[in-house]
Backbone bond lengths (Angstrom), bond angles and torsions (degrees), N, CA, C in turn:
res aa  C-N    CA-C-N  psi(-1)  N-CA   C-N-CA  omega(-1)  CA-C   N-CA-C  phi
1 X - - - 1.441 - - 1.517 108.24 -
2 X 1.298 116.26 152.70 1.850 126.45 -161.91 1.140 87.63 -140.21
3 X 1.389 116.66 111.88 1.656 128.49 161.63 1.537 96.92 -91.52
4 X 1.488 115.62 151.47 1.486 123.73 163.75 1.355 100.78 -83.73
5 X 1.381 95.71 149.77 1.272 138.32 -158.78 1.320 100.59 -53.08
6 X 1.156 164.40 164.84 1.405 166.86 103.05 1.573 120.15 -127.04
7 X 1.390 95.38 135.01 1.675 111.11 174.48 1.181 123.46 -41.12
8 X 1.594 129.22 127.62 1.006 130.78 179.37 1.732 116.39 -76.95
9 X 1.257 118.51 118.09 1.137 111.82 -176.90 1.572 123.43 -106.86
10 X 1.399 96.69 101.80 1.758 116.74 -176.88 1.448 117.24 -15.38
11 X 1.132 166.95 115.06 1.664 125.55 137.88 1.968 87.40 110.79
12 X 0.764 115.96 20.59 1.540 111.19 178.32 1.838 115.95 -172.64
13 X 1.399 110.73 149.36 1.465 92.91 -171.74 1.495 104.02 -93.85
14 X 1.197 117.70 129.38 1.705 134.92 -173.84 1.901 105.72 -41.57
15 X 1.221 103.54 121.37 1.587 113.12 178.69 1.641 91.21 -62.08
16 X 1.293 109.60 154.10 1.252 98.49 -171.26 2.170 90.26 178.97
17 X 1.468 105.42 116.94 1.361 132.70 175.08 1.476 102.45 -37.59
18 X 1.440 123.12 -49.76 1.501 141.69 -132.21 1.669 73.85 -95.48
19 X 0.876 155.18 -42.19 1.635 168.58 -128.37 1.430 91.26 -120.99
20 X 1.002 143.70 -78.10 1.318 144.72 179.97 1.571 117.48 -47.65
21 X 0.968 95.63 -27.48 1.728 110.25 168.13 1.430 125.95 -78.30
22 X 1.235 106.65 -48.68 1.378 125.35 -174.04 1.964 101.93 -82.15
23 X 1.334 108.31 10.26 1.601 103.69 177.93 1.649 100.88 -120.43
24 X 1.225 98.01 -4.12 1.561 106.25 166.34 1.965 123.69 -102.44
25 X 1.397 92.05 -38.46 1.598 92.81 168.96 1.399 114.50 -134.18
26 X 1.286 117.64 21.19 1.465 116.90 -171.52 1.950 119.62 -102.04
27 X 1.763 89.33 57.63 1.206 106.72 161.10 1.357 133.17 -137.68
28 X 1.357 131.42 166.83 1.748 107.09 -175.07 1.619 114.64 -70.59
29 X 1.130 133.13 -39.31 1.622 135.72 162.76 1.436 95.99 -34.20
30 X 1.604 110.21 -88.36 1.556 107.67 -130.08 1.826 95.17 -63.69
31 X 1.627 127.73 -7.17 1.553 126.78 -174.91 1.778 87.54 -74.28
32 X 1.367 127.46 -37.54 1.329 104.61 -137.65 1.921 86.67 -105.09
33 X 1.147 127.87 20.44 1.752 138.68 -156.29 1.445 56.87 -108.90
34 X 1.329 123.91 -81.84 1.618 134.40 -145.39 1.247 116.49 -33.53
35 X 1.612 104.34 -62.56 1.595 126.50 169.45 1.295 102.76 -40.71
36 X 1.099 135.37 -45.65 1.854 129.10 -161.00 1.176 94.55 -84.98
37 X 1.285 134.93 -47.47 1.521 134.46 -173.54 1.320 85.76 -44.02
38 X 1.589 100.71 -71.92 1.663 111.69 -159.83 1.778 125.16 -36.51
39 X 1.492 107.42 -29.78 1.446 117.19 162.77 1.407 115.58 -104.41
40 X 0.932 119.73 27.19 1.665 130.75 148.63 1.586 92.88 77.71
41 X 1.433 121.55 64.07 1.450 129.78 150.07 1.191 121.04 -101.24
42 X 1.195 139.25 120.53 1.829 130.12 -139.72 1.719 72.53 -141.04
43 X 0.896 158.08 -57.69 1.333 136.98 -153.16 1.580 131.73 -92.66
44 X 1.485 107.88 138.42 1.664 98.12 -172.61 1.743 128.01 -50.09
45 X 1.297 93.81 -37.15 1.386 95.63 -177.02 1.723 105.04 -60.02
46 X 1.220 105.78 -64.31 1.594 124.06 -173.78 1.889 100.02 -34.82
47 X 1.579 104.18 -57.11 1.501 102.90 -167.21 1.624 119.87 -62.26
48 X 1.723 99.33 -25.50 1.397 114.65 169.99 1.189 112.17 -65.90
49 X 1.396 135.94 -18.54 0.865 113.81 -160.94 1.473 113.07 -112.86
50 X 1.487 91.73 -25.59 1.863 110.64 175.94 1.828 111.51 -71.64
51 X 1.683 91.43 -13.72 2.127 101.60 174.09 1.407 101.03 -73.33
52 X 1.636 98.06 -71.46 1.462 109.90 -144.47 1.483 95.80 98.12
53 X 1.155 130.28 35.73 1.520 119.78 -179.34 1.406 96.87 -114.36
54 X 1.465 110.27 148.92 1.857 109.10 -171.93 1.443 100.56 -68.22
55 X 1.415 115.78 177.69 1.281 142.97 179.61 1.816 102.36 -51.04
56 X 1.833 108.09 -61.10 1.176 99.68 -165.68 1.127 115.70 -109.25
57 X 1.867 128.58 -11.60 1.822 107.87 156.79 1.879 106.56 -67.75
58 X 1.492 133.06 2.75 1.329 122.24 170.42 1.656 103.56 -68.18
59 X 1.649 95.43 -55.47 1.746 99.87 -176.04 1.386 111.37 -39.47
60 X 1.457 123.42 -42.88 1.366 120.24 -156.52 1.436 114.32 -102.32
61 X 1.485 109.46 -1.30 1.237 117.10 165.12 1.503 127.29 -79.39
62 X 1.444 103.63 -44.14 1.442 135.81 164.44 1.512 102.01 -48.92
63 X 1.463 137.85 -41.07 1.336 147.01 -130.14 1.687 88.35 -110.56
64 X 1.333 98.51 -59.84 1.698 107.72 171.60 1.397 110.30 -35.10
65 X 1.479 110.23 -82.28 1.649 122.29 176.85 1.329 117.80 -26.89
66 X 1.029 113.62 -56.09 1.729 133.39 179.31 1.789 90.68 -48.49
67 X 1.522 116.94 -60.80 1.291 105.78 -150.76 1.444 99.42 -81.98
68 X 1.179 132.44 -9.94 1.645 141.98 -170.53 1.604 113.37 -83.70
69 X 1.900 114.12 -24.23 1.335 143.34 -177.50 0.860 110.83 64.56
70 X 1.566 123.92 39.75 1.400 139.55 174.09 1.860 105.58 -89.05
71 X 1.457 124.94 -30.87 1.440 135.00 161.10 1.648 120.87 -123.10
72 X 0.884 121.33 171.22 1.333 132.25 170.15 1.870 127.62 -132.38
73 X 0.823 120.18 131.10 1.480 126.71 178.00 1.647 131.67 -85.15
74 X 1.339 113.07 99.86 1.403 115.89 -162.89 1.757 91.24 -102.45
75 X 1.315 92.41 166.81 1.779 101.47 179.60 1.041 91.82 -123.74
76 X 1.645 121.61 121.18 1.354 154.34 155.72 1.645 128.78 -62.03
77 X 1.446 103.27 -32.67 1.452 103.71 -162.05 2.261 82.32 -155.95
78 X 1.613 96.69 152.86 1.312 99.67 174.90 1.435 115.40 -111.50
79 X 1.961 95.30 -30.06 1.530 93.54 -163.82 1.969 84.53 -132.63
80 X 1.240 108.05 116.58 1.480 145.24 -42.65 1.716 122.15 -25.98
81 X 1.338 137.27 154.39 1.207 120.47 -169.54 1.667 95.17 -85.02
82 X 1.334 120.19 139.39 1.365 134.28 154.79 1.188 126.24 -150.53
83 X 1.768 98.99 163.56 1.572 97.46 -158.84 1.344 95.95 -135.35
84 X 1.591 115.86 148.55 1.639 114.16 165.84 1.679 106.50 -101.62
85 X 1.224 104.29 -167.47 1.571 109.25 -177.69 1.606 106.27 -149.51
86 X 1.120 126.82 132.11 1.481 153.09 -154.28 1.705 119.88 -128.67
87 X 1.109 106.94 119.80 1.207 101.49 -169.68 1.827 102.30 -66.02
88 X 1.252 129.25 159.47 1.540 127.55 174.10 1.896 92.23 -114.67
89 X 1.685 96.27 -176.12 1.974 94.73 -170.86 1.427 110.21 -57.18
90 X 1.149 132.76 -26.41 1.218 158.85 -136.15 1.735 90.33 -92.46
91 X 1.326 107.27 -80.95 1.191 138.29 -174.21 2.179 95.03 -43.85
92 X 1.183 99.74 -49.92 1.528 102.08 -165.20 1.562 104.70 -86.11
93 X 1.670 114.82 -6.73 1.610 104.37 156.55 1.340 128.05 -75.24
94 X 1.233 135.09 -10.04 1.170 141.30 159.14 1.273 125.02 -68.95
95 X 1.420 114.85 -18.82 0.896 104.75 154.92 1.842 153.96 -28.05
96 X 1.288 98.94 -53.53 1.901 111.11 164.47 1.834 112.99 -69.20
97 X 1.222 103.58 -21.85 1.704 112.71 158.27 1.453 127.14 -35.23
98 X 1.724 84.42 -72.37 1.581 108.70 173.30 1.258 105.98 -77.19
99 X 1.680 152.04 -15.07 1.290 124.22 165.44 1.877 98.11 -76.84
100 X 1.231 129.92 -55.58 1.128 120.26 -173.49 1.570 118.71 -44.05
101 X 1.205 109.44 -36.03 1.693 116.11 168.57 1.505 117.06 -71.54
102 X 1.299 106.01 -16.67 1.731 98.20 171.69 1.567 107.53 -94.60
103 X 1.308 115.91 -36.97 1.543 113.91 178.08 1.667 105.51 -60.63
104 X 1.300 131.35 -38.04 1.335 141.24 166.48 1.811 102.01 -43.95
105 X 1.249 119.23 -74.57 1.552 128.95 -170.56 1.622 97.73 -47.25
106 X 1.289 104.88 -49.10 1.757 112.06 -148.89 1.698 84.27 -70.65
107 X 1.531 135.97 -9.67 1.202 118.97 -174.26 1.727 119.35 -135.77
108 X 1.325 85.31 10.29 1.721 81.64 174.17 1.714 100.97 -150.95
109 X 1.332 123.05 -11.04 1.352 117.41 -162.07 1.926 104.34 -125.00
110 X 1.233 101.55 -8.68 1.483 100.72 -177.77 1.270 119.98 -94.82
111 X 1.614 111.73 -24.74 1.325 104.88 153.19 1.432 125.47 -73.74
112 X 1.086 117.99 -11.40 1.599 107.44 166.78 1.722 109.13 -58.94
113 X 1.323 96.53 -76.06 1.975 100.13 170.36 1.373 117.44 -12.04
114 X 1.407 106.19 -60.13 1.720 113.34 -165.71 1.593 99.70 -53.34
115 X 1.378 115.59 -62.15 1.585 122.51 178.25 1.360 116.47 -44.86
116 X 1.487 115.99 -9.13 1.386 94.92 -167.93 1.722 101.28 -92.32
């Protein structure tokens, strides 16, 4: 991989895109919320269940995204109230992210797992 070039800046930590990114999705929840969006899982229960992520870091992951405009929240049902979640353009550019991060796992990080 070839990052462009940028100045090293002495005495301060380097502004940096990859950093700004990674404070928006650079955790294991909100990558794997993404993935389910990304194969068209719109419901909480369903996404909870396809994580393994608890009840309430899902809520607050979901809550994040929403506020980042990476998803959006539609209401599905009134009586009980429910809501699904939708990826927005934003949300669906990350997409080639998360395939490059799975072709990455599927070849250097999944055989670690298996061994364990």
């Amino acid at each position: 991989m070839s990052l462009d070039s940028e100045p090293t800046n002495l005495g301060a930590p380097r502004v940096c895109p990859i950093a700004d990114a990674l404070e928006v999705v650079g955790e294991r929840w909100t990558l794997l919320v993404l993935r389910e969006l990304g194969f068209g899982v719109h419901r909480f229960k369903d996404i909870q269940t396809n994580t393994g992520a608890p009840r309430e870091t899902l809520t607050l992951r979901l809550r994040k995204l929403e506020d980042a405009g990476l998803i959006e929240r539609r209401r599905y049902s009134e009586h009980p109230p429910r809501d699904e979640y939708l990826l927005t353009a934003a949300g669906e550019d990350i997409a080639p992210v998360l395939r490059s991060l799975r072709h990455w796992g599927e070849h250097h990080a999944a055989p670690l797992l298996r061994t364990s």
